[in-house]
N, C-alpha and C positions, 0 to 999 in steps of 0.2 A: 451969348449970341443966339437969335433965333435963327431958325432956319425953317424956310419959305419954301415948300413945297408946291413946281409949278409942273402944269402937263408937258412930258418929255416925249416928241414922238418917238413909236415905234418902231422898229427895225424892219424891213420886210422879212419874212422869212419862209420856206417852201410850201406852207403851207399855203399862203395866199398867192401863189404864183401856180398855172396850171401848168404841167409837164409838156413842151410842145416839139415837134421834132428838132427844130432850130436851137430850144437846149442841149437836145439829146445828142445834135453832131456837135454843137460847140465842145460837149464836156468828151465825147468822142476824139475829136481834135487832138486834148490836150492828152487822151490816155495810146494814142497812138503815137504823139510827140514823144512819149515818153520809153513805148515801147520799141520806138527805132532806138534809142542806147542799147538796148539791150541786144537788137539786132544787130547792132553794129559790132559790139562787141563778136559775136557769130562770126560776122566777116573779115574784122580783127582774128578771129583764130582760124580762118580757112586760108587768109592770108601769109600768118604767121610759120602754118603748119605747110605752104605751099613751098615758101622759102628755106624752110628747116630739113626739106629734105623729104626720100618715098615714104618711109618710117612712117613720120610722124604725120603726111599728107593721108596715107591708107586708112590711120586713125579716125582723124574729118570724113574722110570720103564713107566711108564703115555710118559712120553716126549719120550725117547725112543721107544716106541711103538706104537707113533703116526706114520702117514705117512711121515710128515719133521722127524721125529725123525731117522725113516727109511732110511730116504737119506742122512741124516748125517751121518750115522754108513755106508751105501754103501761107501760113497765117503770115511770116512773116512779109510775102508776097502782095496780103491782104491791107494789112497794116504803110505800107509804103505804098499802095496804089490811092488809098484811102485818105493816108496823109496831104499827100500830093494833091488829089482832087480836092477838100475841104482847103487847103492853102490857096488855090486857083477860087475856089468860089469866096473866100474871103477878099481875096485880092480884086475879086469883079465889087464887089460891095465895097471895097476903099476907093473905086473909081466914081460913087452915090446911084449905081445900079442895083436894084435889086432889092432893096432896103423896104419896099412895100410889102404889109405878113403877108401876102399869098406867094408873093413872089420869092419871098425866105425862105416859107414851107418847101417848096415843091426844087428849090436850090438844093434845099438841106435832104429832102428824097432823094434827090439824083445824086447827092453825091455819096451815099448809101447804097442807092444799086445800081449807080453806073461803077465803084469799087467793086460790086461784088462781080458783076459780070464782066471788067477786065481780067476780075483776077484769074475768073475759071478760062476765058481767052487765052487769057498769058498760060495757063498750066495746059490747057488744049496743046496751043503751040510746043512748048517744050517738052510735051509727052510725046506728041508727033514727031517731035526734032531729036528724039534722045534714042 
């Protein structure tokens, strides 16, 4: 049997693609979809530990109210305002708005630091309130 060797194209691959913010919150997206499990689990045991009794609440409450404890509930604060917004700007682009790249870019900004400046909002408020 011979065998005929024809031109197979190419695959894209990152190198021929320029890095653009519209990537950066897509891949964003999927690394905070992911990071809510984990969060959840967090809330799964503040939960858990609420129902079980002071004991095991004081536990949570201790970890929580430490300083890591603190920057775990920031970020995780971050990661769920973040998620939220990039799910709403996805959702406006399944309606056929938005879909022009300038208008992608500047989606894909906002939904970067309209996240980051709820989040210090949200933690303003709750320092205020606490």
């Amino acid at each position: 049997m011979s065998e005929v060797k024809t031109a197979r194209p190419m695959s894209p691959h990152l190198t021929v693609y320029r890095f653009t913010p519209t990537m950066a919150m897509s891949i964003m997206h999927r690394i905070t979809g992911v990071a809510l499990y984990v969060g959840t689990l967090l809330v799964a045991w503040w939960l858990i530990a609420a129902a079980s009794g002071p004991e095991a609440f004081s536990h949570v409450a201790a970890f929580f109210g430490s300083i890591f404890g603190r920057l775990v509930l920031f970020a995780y604060s971050w990661v769920l305002i973040h998620h939220m917004l990039g799910g709403i700007r996805h959702l406006v682009m399944d309606t056929g708005r938005g879909l022009q790249k300038e208008q992608s870019r500047q989606a894909a900004m906002a939904t970067l630091i309209g996240s980051m400046i709820l989040t210090v909002i949200l933690w303003i408020i709750v320092t205020l309130a606490g």
